[in-house]
C-alpha positions as CSV (number, residue, x, y, z in Angstrom):
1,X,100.3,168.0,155.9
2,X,101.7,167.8,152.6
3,X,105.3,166.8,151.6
4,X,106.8,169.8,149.3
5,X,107.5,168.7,145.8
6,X,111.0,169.6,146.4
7,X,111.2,166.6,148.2
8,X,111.2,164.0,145.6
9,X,114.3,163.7,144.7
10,X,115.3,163.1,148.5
11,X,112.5,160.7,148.6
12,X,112.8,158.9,145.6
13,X,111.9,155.7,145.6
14,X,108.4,156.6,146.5
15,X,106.2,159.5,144.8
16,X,105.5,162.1,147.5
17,X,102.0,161.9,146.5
18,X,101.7,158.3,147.9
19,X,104.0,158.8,151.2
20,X,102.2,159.4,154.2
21,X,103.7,161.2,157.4
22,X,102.9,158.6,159.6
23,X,102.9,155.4,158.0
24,X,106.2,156.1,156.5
25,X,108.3,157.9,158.9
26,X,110.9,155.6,159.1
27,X,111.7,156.1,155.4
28,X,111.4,160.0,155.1
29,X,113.0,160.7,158.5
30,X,116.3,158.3,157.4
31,X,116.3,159.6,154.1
32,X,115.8,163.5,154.7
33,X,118.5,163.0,157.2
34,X,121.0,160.5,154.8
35,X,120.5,162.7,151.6
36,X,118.6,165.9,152.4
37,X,120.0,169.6,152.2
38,X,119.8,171.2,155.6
39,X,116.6,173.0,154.0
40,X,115.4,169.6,153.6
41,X,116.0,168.7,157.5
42,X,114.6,172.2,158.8
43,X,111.8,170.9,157.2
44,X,111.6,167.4,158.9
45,X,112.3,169.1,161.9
46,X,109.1,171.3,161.7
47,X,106.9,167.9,160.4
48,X,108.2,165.8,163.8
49,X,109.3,166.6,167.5
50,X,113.1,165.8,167.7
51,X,111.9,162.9,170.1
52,X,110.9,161.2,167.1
53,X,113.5,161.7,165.2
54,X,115.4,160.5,167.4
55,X,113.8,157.4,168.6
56,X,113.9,156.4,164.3
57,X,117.6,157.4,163.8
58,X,118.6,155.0,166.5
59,X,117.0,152.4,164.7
60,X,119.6,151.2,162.0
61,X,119.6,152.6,158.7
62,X,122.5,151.5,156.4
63,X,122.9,154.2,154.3
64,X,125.0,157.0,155.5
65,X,128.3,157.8,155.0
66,X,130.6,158.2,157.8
67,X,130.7,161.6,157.8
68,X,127.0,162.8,157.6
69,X,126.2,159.8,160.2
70,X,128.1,161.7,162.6
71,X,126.9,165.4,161.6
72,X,123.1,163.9,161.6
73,X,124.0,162.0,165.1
74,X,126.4,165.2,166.8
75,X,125.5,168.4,165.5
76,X,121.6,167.5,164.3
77,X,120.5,165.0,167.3
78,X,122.8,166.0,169.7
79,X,124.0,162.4,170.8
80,X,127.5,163.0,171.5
81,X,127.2,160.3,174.2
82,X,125.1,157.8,172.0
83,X,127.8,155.3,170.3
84,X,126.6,152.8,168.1
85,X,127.9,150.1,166.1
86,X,128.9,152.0,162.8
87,X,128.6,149.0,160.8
88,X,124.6,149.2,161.0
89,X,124.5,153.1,159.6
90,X,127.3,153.7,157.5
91,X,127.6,152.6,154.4
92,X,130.9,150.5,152.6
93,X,131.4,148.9,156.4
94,X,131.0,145.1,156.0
95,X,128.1,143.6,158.2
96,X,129.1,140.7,160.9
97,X,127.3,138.0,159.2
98,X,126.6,134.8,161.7
């Protein structure tokens, strides 16, 4: 399956025409969900089971803001119950370093 050209600006540090599906999951699934329009994350939603999603939004991703972490995490995902450490997903929260 191809990824729609209207995708490149969510994607954009990679042409579309080099991404593949599989290979690069992690990237488009994090990004479609950090910076896509809801459009965009019908979309991803259609390309992967949830399952999927899931299992790569729990793996940290620094570049959400607060607000859209917890919209992708609550009202996407449906992990009320799931609590991470905010400081691995949102963005302007300094890291624990050593």
């Amino acid at each position: 399956m191809k990824i729609p050209g209207r995708l490149q600006s969510v994607l954009w540090s990679a042409h579309i025409n080099h991404l593949h599906l599989e290979k690069d999951r992690y990237y488009i699934i994090h990004h479609i969900l950090s910076f896509g329009s809801l459009d965009d994350i019908s979309w991803l939603m259609k390309m992967y089971p949830k399952k999927e999603i899931i299992e790569v939004f729990m793996i940290s991703f620094k570049d959400y803001s607060r607000s859209r972490f917890y919209f992708v995490k609550d009202a996407i995902l449906e992990l009320k119950y799931w609590h991470p450490d905010e400081k691995y997903y949102v963005k302007n929260i300094s890291r624990n370093i050593g």
